[in-house]
N, C-alpha and C positions, 0 to 999 in steps of 0.2 A: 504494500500500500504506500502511496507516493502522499505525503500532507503537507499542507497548504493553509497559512491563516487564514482563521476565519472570522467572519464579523459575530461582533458579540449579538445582534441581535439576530433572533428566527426568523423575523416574518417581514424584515427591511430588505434590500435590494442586496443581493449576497455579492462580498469582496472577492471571494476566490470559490474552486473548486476543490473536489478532491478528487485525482485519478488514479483507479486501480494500475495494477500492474495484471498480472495471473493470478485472481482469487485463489487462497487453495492451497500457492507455490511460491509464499512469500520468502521459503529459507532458500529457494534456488533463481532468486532473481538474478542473483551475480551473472549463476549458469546461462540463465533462460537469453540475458543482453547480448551473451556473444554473437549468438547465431545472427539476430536482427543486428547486431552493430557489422557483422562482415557482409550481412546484405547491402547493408546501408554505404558500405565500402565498396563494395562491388561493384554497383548501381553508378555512385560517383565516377568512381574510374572508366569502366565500361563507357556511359555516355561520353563522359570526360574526353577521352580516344576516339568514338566518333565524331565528336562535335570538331578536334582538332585536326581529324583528319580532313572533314569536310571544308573548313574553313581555309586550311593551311593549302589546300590542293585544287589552283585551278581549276585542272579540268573536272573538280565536280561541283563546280558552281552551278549547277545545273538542277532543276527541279524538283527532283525525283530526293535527290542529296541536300536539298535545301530545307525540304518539309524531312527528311527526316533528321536533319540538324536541331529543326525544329521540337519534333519530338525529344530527342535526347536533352533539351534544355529542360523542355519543361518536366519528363519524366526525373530532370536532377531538383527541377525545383519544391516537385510533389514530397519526394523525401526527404529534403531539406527540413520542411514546414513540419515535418510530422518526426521521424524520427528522433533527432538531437534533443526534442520536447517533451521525452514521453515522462522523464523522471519528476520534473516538479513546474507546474505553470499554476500563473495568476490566473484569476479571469478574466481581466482582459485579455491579457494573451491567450487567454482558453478561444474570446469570441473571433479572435485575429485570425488566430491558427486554423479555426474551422472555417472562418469566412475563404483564406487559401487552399485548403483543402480541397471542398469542393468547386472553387473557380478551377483552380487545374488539372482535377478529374475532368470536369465539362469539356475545359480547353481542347484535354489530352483525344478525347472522342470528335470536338473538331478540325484535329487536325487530321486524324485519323478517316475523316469525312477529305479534309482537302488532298489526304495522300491518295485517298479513291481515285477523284478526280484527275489526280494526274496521269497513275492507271488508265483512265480511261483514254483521256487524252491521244498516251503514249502510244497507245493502240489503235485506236479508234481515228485518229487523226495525228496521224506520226508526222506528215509534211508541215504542219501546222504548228507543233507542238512548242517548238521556241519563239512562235510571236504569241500563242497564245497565254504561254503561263513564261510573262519576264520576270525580271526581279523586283521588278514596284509591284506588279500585282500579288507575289506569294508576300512581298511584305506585306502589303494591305491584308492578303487574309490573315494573316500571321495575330496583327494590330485587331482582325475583327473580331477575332474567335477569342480573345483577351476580352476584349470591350463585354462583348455579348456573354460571357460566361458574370464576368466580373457583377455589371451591372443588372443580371439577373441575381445575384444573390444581394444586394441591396438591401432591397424589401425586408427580407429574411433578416439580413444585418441589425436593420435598424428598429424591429421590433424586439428581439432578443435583449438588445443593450438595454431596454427598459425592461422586463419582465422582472417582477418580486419570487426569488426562490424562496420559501418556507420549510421545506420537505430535506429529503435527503441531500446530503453536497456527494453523492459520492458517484461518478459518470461509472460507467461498465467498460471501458476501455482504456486503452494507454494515450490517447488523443482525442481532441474535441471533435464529434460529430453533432451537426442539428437535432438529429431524430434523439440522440442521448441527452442532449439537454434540454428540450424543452418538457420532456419528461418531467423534471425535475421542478417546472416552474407552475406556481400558484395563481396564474390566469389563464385567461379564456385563452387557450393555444390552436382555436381551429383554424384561423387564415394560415398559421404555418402549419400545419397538417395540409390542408387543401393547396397551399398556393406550392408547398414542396414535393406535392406528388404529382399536380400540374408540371410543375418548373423539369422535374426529371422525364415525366411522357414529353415534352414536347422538345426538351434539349435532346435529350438521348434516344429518343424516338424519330426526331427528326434527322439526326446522323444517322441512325443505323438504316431506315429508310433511303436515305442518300446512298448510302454505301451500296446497300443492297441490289439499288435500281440501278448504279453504276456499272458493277459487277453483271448488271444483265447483259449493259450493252458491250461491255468489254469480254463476254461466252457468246456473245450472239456476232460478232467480229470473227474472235478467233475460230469457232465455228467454220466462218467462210475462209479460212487459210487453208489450203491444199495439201502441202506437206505435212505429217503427222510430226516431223523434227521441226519445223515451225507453229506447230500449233504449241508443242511442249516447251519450245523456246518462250512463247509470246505466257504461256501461262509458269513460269519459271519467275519470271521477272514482278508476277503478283505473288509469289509464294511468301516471302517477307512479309507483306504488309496484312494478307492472309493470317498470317499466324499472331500477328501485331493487333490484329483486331481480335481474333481469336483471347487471347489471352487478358486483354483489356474485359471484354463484355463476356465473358465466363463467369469471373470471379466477382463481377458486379452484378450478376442473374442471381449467382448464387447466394452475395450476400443481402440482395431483397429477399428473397426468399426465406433463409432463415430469418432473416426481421420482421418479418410479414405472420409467416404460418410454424415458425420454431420459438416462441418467443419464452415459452416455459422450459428449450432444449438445455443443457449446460453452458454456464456462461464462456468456456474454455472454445464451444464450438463457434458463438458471435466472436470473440477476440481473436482466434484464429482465421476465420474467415475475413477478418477489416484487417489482419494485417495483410493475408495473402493479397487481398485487392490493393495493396495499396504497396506494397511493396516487390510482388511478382513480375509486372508487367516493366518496371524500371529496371529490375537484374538482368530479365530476359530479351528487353527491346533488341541489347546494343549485341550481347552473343547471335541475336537471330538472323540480324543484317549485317553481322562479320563474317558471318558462313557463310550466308545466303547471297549478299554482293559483293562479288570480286572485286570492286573499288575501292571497297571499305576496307576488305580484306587485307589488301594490299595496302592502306593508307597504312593501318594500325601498325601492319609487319616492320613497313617504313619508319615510322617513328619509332618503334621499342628496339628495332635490330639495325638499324640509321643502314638501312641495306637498299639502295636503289633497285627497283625494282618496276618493269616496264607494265605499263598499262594496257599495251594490246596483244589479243589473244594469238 
């Protein structure tokens, strides 16, 4: 158990929280840190190396390497916000930390929608593809999927910061989420119940819809390639982003789920489950598009083995 002052009165506007660690397994916290702190390690470096590669090397100024530069920032910022935090936060840092949280989750499914898009693009309209997505325009989306993430949780922000906690201080996790703290508060909390179950159908609903419809038109393309060694080629080149989306909205189904219809399950299964959403998809992005693209692949070699090494096949 992680403690936190707290204000001498019950039922006035509460100073801090208190967050658990592993109900249960408070003599092996020491233990239990390492593993999350060498994800937490991983994660950094991992993108860290992507991001460098991408940045450092020309010729992948390019699209495809710019959104997933993209990714690998924000998948470092998601952990950033959350991990280094778990052991002792005020409440206002508790409302900050949650306010970044889910902006970056959103973010990270927007991007994850623009990385579609270039998929599609690439294929769909390969002669095209360098005047269609230049580099003001990936900024702009870059700037919009921040904006649109950030300024939808607003609302949410700024009713929270007034709510009277009366009840328990003590969150179910090792970091501030919405759904765990309003729990905890002594007013009427139904605009954030409704406006938070809205805000996620129609953010996360709307990407994955995006993605989805994208993915039609980029099987119903590759479809018309004649070569079965071009068709494997053209669906090669989504296989990254495939599993990038895979791993993202797995672990986020799953964690509605048990919030929804396990909520009497052990608390050992919700805290496992928020951390794997939240720290899985950042260990695994940057391994997934070092194997999966030779650019990358090669970028990373370069910088850890300073071994030049040629970029065409």
């Amino acid at each position: 158990l992680v403690g936190c002052k707290i204000s001498n009165s019950t039922s006035t506007h509460l100073t801090a929280f208190l967050l658990t660690g592993v109900p249960g397994l408070e003599d092996f916290q020491i233990w239990i840190s390492i593993p999350f702190s060498f994800m937490y390690l991983l994660a950094v470096i991992g993108n860290g190396l992507v991001m460098a590669v991408v940045v450092g090397d020309r010729n992948l100024h390019e699209p495809m390497y710019l959104f997933l530069a993209m990714l690998a920032l924000n998948d470092v910022l998601l952990c950033t916000v959350t991990v280094p935090q778990m052991l002792l936060i005020f409440w206002h840092t508790c409302v900050v930390q949650m306010f970044f949280i889910h902006t970056f989750s959103f973010t990270e499914s927007s991007v994850l929608l623009a990385m579609a898009f270039d998929r599609y693009v690439a294929i769909c309209h390969p002669l095209r593809y360098a005047t269609i997505l230049t580099p003001r325009l990936i900024m702009k989306i870059g700037i919009a999927a921040l904006l649109r993430s950030a300024c939808a949780m607003i609302p949410l922000l700024a009713r929270l910061a007034f709510f009277p906690f009366c009840h328990s201080h003590i969150l179910s996790h090792s970091y501030c989420l919405h759904q765990d703290m309003i729990r905890l508060a002594c007013a009427d909390t139904k605009f954030n119940v409704i406006y938070g179950l809205v805000l996620i159908s129609v953010l996360w609903g709307m990407d994955s819809l995006g993605i989805f419809v994208s993915y039609v038109y980029i099987l119903h393309s590759i479809l018309k390639i004649a070569s079965r060694e071009g068709r494997l080629k053209a669906l090669n080149t989504c296989a990254s982003h495939i599993c990038a989306v895979l791993i993202l909205y797995v672990p986020m189904i799953g964690l509605s789920i048990v919030h929804r219809f396990a909520k009497h399950s052990s608390p050992l299964i919700h805290i496992f489950m928020a951390h794997i959403y939240l720290l899985v998809p950042p260990v695994l992005n940057p391994i997934i598009y070092s194997v999966k693209t030779k650019q990358i692949r090669q970028g990373v070699l370069y910088l850890l083995l300073h071994t030049k090494i040629n970029h065409t096949d």
